[in-house]
Every structure is written in structure tokens, then in C-alpha cells.
PDB file of the backbone (N, CA, C, O) and the ligand in Angstrom, with CONECT records:
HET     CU  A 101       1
ATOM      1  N   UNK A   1     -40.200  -3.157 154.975  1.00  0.00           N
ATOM      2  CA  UNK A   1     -41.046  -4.208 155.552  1.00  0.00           C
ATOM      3  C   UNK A   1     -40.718  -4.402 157.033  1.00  0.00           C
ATOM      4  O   UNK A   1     -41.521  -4.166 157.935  1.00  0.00           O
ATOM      5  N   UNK A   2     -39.397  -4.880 157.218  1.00  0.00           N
ATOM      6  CA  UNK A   2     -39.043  -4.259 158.943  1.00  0.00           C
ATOM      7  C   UNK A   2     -39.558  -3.801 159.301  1.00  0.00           C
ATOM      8  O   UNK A   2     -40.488  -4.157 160.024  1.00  0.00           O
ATOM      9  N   UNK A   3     -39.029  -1.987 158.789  1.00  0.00           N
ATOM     10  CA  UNK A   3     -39.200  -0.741 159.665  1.00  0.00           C
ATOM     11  C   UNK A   3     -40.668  -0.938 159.763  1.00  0.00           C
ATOM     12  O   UNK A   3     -41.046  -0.400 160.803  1.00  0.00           O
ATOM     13  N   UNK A   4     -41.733  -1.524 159.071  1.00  0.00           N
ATOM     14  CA  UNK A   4     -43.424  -0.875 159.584  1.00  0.00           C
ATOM     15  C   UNK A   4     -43.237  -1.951 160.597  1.00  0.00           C
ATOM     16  O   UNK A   4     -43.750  -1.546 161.640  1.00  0.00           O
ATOM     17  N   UNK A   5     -42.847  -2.871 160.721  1.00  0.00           N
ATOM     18  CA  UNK A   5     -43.149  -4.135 161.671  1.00  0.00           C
ATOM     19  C   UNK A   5     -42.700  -3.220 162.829  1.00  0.00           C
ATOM     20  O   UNK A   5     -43.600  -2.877 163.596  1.00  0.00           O
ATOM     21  N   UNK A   6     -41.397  -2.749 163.091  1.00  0.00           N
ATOM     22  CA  UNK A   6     -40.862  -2.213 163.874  1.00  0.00           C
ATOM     23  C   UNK A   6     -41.764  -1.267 164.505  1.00  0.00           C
ATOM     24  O   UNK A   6     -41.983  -1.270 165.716  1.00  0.00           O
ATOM     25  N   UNK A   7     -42.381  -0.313 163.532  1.00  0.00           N
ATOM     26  CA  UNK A   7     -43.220   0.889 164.014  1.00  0.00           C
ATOM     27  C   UNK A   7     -44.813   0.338 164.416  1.00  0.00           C
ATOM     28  O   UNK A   7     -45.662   0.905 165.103  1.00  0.00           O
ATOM     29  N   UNK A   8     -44.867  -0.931 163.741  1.00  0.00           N
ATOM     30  CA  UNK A   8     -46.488  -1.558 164.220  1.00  0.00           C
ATOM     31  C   UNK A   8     -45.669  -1.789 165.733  1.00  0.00           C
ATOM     32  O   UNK A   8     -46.368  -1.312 166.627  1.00  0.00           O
ATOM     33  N   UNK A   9     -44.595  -2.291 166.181  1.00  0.00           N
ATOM     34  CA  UNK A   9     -44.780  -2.781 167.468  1.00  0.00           C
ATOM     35  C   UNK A   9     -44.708  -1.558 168.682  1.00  0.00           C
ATOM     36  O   UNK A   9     -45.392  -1.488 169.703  1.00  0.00           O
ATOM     37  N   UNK A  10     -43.763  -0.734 168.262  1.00  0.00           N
ATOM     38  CA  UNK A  10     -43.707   0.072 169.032  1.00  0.00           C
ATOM     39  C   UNK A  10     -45.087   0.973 169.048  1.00  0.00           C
ATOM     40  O   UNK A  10     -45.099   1.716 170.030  1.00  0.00           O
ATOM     41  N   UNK A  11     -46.114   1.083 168.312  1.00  0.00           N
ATOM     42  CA  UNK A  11     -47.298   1.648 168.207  1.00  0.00           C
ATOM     43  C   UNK A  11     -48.317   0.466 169.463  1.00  0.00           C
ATOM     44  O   UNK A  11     -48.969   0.837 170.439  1.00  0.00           O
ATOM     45  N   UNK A  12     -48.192  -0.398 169.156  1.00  0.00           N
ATOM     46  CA  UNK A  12     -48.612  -1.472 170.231  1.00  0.00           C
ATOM     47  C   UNK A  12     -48.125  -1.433 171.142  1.00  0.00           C
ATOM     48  O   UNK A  12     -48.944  -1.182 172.026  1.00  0.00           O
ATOM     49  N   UNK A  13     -46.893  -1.575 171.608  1.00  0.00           N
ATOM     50  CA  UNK A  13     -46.192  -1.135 172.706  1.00  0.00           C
ATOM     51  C   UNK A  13     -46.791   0.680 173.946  1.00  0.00           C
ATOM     52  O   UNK A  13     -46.837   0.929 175.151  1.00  0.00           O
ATOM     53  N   UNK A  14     -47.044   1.293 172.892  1.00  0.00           N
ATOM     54  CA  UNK A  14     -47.711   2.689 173.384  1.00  0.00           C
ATOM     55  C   UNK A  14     -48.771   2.485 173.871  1.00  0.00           C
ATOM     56  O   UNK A  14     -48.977   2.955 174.990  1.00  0.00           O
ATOM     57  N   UNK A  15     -49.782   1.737 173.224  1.00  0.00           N
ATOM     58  CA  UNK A  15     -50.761   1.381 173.186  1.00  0.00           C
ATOM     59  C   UNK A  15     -51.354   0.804 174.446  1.00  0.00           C
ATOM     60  O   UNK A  15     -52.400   1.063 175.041  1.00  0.00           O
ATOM     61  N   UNK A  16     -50.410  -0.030 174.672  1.00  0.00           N
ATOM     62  CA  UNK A  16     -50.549  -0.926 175.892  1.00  0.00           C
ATOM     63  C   UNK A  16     -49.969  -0.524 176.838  1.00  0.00           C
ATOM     64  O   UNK A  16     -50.404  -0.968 177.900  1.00  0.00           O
ATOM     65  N   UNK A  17     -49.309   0.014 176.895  1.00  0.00           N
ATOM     66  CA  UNK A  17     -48.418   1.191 178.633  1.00  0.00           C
ATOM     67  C   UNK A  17     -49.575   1.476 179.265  1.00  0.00           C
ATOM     68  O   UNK A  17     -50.068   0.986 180.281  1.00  0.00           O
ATOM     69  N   UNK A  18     -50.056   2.576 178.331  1.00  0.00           N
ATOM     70  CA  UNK A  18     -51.529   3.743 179.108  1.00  0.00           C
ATOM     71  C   UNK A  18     -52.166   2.521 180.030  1.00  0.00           C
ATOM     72  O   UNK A  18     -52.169   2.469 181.260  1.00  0.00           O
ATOM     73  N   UNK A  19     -52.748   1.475 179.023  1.00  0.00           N
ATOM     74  CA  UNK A  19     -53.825   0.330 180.014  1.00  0.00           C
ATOM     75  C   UNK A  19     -52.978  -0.217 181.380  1.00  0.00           C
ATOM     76  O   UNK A  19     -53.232  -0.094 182.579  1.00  0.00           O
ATOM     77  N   UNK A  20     -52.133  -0.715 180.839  1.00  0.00           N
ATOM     78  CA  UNK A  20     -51.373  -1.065 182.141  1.00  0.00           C
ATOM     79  C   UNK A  20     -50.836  -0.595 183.296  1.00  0.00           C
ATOM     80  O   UNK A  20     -50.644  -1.215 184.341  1.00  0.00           O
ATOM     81  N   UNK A  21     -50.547   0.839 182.972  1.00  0.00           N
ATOM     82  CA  UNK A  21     -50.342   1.739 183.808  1.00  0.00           C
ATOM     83  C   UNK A  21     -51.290   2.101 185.023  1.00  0.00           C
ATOM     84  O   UNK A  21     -50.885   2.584 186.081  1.00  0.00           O
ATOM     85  N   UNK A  22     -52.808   1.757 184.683  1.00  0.00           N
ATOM     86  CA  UNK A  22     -53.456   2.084 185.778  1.00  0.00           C
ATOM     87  C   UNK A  22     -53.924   1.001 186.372  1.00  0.00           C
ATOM     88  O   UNK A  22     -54.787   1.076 187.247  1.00  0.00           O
ATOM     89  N   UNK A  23     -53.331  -0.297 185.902  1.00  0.00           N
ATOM     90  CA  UNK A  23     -53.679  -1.403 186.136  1.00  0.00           C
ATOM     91  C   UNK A  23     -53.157  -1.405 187.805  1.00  0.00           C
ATOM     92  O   UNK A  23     -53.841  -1.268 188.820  1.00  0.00           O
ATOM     93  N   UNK A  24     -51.585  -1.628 187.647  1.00  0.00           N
ATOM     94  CA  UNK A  24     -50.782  -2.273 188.641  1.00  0.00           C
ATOM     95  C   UNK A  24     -50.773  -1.280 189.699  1.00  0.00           C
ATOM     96  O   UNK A  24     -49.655  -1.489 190.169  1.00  0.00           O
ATOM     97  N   UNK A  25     -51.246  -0.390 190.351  1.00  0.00           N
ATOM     98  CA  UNK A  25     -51.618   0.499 191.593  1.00  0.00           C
ATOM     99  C   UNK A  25     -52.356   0.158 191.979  1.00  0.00           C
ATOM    100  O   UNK A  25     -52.311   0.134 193.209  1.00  0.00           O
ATOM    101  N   UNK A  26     -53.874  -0.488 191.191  1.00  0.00           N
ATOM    102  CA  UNK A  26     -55.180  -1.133 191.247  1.00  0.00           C
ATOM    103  C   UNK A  26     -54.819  -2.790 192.001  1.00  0.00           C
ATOM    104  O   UNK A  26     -55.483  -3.047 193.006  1.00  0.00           O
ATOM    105  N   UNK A  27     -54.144  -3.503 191.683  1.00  0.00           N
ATOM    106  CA  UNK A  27     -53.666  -4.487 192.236  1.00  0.00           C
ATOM    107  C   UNK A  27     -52.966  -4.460 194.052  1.00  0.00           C
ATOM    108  O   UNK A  27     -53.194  -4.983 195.143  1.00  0.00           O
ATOM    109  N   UNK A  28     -52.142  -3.607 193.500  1.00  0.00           N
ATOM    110  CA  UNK A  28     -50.824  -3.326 194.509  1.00  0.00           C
ATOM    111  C   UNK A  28     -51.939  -3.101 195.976  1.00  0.00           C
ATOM    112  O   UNK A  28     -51.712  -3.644 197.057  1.00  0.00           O
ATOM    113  N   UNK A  29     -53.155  -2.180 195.702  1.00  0.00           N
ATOM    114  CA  UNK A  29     -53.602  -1.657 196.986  1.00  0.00           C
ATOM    115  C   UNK A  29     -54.400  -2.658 197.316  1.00  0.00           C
ATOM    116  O   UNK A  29     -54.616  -2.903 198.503  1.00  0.00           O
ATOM    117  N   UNK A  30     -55.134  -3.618 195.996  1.00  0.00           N
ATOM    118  CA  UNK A  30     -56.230  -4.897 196.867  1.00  0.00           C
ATOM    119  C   UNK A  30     -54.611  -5.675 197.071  1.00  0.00           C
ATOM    120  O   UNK A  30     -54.877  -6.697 197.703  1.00  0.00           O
ATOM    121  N   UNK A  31     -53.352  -5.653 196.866  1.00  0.00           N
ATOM    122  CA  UNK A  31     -52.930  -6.514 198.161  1.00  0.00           C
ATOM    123  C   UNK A  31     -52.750  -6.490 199.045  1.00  0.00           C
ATOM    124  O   UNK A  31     -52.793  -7.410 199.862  1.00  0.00           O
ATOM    125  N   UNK A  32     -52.365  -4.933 199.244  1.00  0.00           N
ATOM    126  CA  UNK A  32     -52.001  -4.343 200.635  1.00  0.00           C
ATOM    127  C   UNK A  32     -52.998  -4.458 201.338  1.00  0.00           C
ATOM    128  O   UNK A  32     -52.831  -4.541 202.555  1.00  0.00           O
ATOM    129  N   UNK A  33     -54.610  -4.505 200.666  1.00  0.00           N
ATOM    130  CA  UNK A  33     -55.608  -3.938 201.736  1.00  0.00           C
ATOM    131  C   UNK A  33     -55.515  -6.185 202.256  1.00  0.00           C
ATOM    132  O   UNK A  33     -55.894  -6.593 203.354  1.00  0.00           O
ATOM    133  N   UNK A  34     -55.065  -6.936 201.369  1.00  0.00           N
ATOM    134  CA  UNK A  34     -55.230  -8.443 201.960  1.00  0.00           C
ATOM    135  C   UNK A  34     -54.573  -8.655 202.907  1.00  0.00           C
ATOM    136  O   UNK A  34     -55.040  -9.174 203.921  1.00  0.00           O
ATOM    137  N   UNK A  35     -53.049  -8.211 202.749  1.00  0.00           N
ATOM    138  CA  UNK A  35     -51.858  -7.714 203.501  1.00  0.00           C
ATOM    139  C   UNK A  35     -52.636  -7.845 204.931  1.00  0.00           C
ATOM    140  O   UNK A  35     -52.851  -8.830 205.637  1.00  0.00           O
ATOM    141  N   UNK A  36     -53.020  -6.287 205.103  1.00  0.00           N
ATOM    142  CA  UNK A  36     -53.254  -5.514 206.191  1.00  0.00           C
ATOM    143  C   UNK A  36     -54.342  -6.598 207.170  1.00  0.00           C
ATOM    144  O   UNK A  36     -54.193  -6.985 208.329  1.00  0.00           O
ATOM    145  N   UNK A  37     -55.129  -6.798 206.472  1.00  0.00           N
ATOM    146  CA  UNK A  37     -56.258  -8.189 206.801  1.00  0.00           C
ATOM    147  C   UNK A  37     -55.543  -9.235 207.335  1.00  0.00           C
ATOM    148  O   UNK A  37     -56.358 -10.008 207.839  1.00  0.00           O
ATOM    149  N   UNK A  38     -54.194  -9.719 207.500  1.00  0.00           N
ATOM    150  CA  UNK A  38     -53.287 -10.806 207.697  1.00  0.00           C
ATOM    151  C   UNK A  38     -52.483 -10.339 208.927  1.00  0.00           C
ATOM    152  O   UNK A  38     -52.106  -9.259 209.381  1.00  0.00           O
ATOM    153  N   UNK A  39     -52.381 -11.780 209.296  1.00  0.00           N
ATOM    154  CA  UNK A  39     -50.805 -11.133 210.357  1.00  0.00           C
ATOM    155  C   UNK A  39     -49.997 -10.926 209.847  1.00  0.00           C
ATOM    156  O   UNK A  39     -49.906 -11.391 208.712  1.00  0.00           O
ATOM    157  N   UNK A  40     -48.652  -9.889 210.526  1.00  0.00           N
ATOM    158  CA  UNK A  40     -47.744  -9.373 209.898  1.00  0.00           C
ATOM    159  C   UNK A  40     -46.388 -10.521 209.871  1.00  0.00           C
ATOM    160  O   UNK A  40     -45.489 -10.523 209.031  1.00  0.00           O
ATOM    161  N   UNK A  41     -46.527 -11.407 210.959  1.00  0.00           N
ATOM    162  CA  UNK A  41     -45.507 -12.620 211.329  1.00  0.00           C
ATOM    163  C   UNK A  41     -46.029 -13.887 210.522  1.00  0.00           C
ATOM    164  O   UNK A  41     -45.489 -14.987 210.632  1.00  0.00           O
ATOM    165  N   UNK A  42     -47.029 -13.663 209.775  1.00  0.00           N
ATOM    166  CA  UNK A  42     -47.268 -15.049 209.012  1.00  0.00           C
ATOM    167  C   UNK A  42     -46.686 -14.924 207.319  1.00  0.00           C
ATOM    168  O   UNK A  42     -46.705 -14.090 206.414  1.00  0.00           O
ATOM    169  N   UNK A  43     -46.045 -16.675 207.621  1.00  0.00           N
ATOM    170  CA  UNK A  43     -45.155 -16.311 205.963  1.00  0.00           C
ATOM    171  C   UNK A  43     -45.475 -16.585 204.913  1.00  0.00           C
ATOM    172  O   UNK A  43     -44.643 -17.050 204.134  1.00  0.00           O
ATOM    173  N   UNK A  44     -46.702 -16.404 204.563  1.00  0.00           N
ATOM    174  CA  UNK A  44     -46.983 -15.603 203.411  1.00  0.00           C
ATOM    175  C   UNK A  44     -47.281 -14.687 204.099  1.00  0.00           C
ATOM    176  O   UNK A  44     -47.468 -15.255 205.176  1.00  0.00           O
ATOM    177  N   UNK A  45     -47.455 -13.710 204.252  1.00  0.00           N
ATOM    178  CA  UNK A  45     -47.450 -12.440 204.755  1.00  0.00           C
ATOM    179  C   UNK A  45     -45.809 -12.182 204.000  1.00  0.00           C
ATOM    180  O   UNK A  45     -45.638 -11.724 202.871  1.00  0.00           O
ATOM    181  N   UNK A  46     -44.704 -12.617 204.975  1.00  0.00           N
ATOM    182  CA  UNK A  46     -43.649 -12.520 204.329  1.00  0.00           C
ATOM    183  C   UNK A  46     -43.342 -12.617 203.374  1.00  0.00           C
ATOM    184  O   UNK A  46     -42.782 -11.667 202.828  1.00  0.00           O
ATOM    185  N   UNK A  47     -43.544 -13.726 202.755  1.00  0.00           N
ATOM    186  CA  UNK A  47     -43.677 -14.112 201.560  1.00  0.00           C
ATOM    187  C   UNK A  47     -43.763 -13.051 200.155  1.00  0.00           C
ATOM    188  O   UNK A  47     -42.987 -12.753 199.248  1.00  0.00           O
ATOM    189  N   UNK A  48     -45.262 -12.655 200.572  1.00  0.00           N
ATOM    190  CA  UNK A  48     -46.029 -11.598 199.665  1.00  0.00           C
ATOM    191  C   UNK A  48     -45.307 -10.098 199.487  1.00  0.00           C
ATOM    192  O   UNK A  48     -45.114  -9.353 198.526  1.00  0.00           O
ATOM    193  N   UNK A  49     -44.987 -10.043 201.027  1.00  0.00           N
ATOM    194  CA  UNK A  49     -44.805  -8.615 200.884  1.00  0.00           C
ATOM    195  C   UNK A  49     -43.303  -7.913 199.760  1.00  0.00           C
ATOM    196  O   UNK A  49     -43.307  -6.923 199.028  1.00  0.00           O
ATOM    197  N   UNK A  50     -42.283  -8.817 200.019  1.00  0.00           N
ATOM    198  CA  UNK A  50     -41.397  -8.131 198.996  1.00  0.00           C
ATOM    199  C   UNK A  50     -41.906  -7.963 197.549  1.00  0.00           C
ATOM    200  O   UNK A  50     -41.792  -6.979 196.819  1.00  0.00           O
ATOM    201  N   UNK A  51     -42.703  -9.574 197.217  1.00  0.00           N
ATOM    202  CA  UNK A  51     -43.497  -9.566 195.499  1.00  0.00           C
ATOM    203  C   UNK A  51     -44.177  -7.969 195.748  1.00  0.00           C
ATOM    204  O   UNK A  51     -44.332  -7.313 194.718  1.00  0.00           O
ATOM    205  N   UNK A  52     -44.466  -7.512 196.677  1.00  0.00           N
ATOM    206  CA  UNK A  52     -45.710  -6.090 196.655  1.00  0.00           C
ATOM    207  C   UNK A  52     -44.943  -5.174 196.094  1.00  0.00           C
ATOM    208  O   UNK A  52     -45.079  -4.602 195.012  1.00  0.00           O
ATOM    209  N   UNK A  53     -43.970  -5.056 197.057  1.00  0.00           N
ATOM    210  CA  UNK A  53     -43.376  -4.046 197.146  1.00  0.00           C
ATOM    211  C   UNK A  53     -41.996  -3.815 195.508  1.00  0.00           C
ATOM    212  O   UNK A  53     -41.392  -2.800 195.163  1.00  0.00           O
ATOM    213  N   UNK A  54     -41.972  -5.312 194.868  1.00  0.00           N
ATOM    214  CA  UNK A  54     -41.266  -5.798 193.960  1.00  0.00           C
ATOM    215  C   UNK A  54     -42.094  -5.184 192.674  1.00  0.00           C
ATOM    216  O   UNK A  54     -41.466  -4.914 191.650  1.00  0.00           O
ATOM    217  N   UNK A  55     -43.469  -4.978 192.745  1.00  0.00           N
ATOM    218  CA  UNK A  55     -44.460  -4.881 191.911  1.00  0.00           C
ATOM    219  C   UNK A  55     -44.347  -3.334 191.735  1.00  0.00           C
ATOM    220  O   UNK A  55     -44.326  -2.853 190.602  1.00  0.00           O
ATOM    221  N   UNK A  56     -44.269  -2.495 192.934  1.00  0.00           N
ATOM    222  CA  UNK A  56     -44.695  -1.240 193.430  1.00  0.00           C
ATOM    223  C   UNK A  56     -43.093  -0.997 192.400  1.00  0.00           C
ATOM    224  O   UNK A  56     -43.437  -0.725 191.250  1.00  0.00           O
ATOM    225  N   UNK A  57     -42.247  -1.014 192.475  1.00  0.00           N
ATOM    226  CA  UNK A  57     -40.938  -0.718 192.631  1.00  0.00           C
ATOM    227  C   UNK A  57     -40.820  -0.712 190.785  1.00  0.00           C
ATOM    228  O   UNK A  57     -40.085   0.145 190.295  1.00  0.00           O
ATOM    229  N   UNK A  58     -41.504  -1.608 189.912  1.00  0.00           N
ATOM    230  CA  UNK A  58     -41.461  -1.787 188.277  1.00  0.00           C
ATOM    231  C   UNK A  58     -42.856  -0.729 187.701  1.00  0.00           C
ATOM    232  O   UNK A  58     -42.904  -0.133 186.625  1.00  0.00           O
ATOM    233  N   UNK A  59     -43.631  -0.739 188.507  1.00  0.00           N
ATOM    234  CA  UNK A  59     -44.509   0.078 188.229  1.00  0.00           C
ATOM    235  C   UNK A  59     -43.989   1.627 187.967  1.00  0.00           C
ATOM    236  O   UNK A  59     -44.068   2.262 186.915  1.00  0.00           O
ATOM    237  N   UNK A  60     -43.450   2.035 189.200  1.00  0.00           N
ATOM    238  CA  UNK A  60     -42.833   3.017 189.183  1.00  0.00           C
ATOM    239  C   UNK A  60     -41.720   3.776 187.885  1.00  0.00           C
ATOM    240  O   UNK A  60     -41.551   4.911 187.440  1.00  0.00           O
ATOM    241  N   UNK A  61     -41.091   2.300 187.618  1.00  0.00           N
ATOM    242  CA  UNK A  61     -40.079   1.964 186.820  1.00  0.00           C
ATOM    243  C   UNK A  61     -40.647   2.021 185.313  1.00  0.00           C
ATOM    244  O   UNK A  61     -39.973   1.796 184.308  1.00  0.00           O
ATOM    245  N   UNK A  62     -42.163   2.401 185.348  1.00  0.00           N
ATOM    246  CA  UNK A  62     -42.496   2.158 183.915  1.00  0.00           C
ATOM    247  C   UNK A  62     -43.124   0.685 183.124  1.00  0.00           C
ATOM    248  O   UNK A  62     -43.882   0.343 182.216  1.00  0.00           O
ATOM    249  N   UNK A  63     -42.311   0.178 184.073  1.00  0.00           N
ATOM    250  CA  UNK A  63     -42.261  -1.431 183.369  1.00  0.00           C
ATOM    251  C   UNK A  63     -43.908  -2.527 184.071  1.00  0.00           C
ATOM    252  O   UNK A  63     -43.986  -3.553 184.746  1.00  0.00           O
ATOM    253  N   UNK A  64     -44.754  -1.769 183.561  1.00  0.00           N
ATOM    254  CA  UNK A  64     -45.982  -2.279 184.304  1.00  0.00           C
ATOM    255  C   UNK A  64     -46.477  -3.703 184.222  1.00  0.00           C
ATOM    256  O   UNK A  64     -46.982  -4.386 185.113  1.00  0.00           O
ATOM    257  N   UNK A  65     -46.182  -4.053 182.756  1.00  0.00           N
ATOM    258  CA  UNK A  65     -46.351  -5.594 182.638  1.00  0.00           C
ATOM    259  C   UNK A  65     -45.598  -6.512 183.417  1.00  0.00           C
ATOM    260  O   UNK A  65     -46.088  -7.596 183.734  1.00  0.00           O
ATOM    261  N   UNK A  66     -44.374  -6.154 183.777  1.00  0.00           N
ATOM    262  CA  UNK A  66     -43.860  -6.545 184.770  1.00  0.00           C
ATOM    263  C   UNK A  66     -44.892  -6.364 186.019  1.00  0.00           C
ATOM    264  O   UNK A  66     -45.745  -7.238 186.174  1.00  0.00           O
ATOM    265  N   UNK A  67     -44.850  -5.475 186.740  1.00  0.00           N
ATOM    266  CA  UNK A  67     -45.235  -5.320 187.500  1.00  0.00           C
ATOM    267  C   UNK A  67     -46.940  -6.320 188.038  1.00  0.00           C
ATOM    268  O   UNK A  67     -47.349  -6.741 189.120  1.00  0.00           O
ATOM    269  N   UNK A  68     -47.428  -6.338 186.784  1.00  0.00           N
ATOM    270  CA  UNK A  68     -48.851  -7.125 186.605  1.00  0.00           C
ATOM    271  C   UNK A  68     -48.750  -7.977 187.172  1.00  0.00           C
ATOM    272  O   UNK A  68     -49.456  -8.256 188.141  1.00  0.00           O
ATOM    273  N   UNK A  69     -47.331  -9.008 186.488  1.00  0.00           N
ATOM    274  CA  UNK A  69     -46.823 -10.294 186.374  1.00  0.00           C
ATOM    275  C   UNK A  69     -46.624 -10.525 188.304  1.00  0.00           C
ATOM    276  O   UNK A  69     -47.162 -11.445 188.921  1.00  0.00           O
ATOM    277  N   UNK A  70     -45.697  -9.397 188.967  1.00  0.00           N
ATOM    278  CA  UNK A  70     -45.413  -9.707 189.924  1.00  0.00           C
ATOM    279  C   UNK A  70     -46.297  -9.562 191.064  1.00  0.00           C
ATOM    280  O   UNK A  70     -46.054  -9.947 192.207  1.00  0.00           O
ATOM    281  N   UNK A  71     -47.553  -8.855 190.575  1.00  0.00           N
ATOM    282  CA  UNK A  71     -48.545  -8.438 191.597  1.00  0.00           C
ATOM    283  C   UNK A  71     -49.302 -10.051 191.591  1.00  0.00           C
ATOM    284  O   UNK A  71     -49.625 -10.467 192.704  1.00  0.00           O
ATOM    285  N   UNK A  72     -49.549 -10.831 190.552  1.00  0.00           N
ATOM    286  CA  UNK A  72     -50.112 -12.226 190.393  1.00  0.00           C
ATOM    287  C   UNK A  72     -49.695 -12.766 191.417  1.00  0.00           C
ATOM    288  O   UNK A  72     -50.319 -13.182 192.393  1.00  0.00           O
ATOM    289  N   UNK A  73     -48.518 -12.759 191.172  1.00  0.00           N
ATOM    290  CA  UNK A  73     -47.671 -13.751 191.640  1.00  0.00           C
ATOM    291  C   UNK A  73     -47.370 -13.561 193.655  1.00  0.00           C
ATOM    292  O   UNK A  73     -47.012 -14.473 194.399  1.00  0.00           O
ATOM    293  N   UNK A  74     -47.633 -12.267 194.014  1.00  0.00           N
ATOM    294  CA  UNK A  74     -48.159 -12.187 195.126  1.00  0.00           C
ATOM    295  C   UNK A  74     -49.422 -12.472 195.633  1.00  0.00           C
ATOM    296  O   UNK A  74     -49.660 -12.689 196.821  1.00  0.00           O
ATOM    297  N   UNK A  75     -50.235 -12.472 194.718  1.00  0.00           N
ATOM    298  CA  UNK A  75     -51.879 -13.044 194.694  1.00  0.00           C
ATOM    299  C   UNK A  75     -51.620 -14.343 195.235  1.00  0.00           C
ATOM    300  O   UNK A  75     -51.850 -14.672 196.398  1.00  0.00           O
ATOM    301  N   UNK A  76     -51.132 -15.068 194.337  1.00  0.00           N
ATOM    302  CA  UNK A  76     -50.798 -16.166 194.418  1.00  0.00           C
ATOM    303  C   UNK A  76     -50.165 -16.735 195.880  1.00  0.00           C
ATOM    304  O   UNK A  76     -50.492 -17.769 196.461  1.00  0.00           O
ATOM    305  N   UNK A  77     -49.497 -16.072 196.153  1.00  0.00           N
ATOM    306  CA  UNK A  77     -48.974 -16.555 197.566  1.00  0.00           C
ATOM    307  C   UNK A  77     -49.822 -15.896 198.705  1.00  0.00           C
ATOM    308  O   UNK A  77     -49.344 -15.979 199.836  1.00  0.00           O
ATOM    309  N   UNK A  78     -51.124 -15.196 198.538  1.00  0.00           N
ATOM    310  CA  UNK A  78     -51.537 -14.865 199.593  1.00  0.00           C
ATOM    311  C   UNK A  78     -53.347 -15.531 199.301  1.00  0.00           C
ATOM    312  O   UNK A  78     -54.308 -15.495 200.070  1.00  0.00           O
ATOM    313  N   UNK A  79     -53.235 -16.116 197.831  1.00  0.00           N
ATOM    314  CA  UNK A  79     -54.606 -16.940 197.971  1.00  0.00           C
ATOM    315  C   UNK A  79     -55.302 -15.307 197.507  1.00  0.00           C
ATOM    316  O   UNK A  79     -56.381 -14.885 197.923  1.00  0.00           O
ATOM    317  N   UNK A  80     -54.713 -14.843 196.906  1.00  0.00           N
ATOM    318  CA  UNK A  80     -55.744 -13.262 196.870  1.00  0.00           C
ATOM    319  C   UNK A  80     -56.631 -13.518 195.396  1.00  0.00           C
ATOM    320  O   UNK A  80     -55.988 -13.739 194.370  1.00  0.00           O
ATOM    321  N   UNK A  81     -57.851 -13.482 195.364  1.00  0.00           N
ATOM    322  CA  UNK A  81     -57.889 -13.220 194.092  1.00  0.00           C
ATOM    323  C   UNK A  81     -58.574 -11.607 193.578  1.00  0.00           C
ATOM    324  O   UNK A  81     -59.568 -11.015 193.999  1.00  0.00           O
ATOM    325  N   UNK A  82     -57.498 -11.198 192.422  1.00  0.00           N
ATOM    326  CA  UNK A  82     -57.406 -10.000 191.979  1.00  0.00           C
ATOM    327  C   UNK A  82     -58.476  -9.273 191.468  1.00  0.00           C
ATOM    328  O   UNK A  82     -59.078 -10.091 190.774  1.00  0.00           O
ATOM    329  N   UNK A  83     -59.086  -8.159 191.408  1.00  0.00           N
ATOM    330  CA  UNK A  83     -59.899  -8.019 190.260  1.00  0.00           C
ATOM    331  C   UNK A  83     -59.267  -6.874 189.323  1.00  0.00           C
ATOM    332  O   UNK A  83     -59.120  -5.693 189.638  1.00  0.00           O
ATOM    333  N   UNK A  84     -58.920  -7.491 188.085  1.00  0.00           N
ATOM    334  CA  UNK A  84     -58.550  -6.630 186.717  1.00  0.00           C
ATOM    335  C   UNK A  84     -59.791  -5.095 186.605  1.00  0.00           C
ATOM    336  O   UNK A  84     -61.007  -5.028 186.785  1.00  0.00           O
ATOM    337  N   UNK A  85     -59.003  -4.307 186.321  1.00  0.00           N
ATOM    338  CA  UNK A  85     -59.492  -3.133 185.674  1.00  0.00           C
ATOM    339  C   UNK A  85     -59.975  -3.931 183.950  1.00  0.00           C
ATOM    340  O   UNK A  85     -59.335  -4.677 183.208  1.00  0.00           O
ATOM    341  N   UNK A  86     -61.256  -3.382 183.846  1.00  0.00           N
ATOM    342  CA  UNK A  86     -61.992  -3.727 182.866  1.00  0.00           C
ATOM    343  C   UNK A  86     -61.558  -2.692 181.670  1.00  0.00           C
ATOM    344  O   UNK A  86     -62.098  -2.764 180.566  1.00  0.00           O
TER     345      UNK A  86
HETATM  346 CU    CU A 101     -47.960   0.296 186.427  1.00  0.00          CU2+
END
């Protein structure tokens, strides 16, 4: 009874990488392109940019839901709003 729970999650877990995976590159570049639109001395500008680059850095890492989480959360400090891959 575990082990299927175990194997339902990790089957979900698979499941959900692939989507996410092409998610957080999709994010990362509408921030950069908000970024780039901004001054480079204004703080959010500062602010944002490590969350970017914080995002870029888990993505890489595999860990995309992370990465989702931290690309928001640069949204958030730059007033960006995102658009999700459908
Ligand atoms: Cu990713």
C-alpha cells in the first residue's frame, strides 16, 4: 500500500518535471526582457535581478518548481506580470 503511494508519487513527480521544465526559461526571459526595459541603478532592478538569476541557477539545477516559485517572486518585485505556458 506504501510502495504504490510511493510509485503514484514519483510517477507524478515525472510527470510534472517535463511541464515545468519549459516553464521557467519562459519566465526568466519575460524578466530579463522587463529587466532590460528598467534602469540598471534602480532597486528593484536590484532587487529582481539576483531572484533572476536565483531562478536561472534551480532551473538549471533541475529543481524547476523552485525555480517557478522564484521567478514570481521576482515578478513581484518588478510589478511584472508573467504569462504561464498554457
Ligand atoms: Cu526549469
Amino acid at each position: 500500500m506504501l510502495k504504490a503511494l510511493v510509485i503514484a508519487m514519483a510517477a507524478l513527480a515525472l510527470l510534472a518535471g517535463p511541464a515545468l521544465a519549459g516553464q521557467c526559461p519562459l519566465l526568466i526571459k519575460q524578466l530579463n526582457e522587463a529587466v532590460g526595459k528598467m534602469k540598471a541603478d534602480d532597486a528593484m532592478v536590484k532587487k529582481a535581478k539576483p531572484l533572476i538569476a536565483e531562478a536561472q541557477k534551480l532551473h538549471d539545477g533541475g529543481k524547476h518548481a523552485d525555480s517557478v516559485k522564484k521567478a514570481e517572486e521576482a515578478a513581484k518585485v518588478l510589478n511584472v506580470k508573467l504569462q504561464m505556458k498554457k
